[in-house]
C-alpha positions in Angstrom: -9.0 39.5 -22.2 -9.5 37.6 -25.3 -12.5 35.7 -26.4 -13.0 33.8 -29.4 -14.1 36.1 -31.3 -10.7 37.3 -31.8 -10.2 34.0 -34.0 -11.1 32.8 -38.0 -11.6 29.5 -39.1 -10.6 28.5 -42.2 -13.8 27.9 -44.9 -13.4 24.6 -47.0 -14.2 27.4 -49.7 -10.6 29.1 -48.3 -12.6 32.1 -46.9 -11.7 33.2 -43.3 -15.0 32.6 -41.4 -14.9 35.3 -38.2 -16.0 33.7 -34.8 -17.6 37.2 -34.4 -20.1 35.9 -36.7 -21.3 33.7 -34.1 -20.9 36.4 -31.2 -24.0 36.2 -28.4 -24.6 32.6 -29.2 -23.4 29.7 -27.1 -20.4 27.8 -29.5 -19.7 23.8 -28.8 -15.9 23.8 -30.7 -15.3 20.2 -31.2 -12.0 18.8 -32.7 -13.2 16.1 -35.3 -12.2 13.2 -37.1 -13.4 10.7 -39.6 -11.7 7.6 -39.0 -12.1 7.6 -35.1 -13.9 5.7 -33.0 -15.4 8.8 -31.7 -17.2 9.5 -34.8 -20.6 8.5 -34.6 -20.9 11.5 -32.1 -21.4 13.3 -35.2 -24.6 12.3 -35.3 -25.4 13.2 -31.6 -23.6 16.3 -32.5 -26.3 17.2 -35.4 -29.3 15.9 -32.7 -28.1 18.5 -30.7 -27.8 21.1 -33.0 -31.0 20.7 -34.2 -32.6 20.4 -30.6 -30.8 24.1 -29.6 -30.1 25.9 -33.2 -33.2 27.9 -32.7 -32.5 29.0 -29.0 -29.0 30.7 -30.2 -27.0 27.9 -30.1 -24.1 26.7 -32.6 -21.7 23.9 -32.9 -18.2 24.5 -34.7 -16.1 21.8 -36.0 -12.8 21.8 -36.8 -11.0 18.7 -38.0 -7.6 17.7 -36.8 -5.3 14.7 -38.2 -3.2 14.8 -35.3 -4.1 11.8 -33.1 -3.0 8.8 -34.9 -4.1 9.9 -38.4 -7.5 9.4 -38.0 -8.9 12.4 -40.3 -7.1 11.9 -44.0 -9.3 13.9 -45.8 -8.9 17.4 -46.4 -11.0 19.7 -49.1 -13.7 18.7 -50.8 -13.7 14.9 -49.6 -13.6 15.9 -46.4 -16.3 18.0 -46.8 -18.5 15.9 -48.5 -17.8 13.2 -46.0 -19.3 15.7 -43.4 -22.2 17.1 -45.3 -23.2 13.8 -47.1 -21.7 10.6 -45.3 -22.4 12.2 -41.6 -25.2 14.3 -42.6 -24.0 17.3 -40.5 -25.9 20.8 -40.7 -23.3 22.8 -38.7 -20.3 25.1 -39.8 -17.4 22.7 -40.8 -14.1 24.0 -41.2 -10.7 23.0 -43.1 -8.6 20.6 -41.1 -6.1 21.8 -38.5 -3.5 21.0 -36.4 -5.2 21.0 -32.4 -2.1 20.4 -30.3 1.6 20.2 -31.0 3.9 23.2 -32.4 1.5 24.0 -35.4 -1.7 24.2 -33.1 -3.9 26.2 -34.1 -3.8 30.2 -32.5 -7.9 29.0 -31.4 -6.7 25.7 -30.0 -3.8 27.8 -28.2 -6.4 29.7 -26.7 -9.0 27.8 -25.9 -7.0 24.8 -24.1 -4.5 27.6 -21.7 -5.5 28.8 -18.7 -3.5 31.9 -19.0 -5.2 33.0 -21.9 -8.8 32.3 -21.9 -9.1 32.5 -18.0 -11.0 29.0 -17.5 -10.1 26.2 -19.1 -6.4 24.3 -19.1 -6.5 21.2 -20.7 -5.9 20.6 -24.2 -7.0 17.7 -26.6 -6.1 14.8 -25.4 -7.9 12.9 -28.8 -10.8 13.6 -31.7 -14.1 15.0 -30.6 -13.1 16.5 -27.1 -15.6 19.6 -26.7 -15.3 23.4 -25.4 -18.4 24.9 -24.2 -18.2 28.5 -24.9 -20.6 31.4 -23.2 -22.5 34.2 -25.2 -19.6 36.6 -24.5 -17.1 33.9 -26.4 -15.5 33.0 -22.9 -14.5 29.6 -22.4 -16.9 27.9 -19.7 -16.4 24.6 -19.4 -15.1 21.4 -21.6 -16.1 17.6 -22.2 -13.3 14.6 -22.7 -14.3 12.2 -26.3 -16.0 10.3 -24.1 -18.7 12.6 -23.0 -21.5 12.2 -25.5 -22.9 15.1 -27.1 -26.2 14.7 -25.8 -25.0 13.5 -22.1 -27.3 15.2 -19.5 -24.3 17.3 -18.4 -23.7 18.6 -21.5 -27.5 19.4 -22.3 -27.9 20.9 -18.8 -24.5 23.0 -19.5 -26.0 24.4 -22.7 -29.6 25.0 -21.1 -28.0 27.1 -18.5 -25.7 29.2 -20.7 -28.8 30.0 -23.1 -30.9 31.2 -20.6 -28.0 33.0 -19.0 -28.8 37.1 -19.9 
């Protein structure tokens, strides 16, 4: 069965960034955008990341213009808005399509049943979460709504940590 460490992301530097890089840690892949009302999570994002980086944990962002336009940027204002404006420490990738026909093949897998074994629900807007387990298996996802540092997901990253 796949994982997704069978996927790239796309460097704002154009490299292709292997998820393998990240293999035995616990991922939070989050769909992001700068214009949404959603995007003050990205500072409860970087709380978090900063709370569990040092237990083997890593957040992944990927941002996505596909629900009502609300992430313009691409390249280097895009990344500055995430490094500077936001003040984010985590791995940032180039802006992709996260539903629709030119979703992207990690998006494909990680919101169909069929093919990650799990989850089944896609996107449905900016900042909607996929917890994913030291083995790169999809364990569990969080609607916009659910803050970054909401006891469930905290408790849901505590358990897969300490998970051997």
């Amino acid at each position: 069965m796949q994982t997704v460490y069978d996927f790239n992301g796309l460097q704002f530097n154009g490299e292709k960034k292997s998820l393998k890089d990240f293999s035995g840690k616990v991922l939070l892949i989050v769909n992001t955008a700068s214009q949404c009302f959603f995007t003050k999570q990205f500072q409860s994002l970087e709380r978090l990341y900063q709370k569990y980086k040092g237990s083997g944990f890593e957040i992944l962002a990927f941002p996505s213009n596909d629900f009502r336009e609300q992430e313009p940027m691409t390249g280097l204002q895009l990344e500055t808005f995430c490094r500077v404006h936001e003040q984010v420490t985590f791995p940032v990738f180039k802006r992709i399509h996260v539903v629709g026909e030119y979703c992207d093949p990690l998006f494909r897998f990680l919101s169909d049943r069929s093919k990650n074994g799990q989850v089944g629900v896609k996107p449905y807007w900016n900042f909607h979460k996929y917890l994913i387990d030291k083995e790169g298996r999809v364990a569990d996802f969080f609607y916009s709504f659910t803050s970054p540092q909401s006891s469930r997901v905290m408790t849901k990253i505590e358990q897969l940590i300490a998970a051997q």
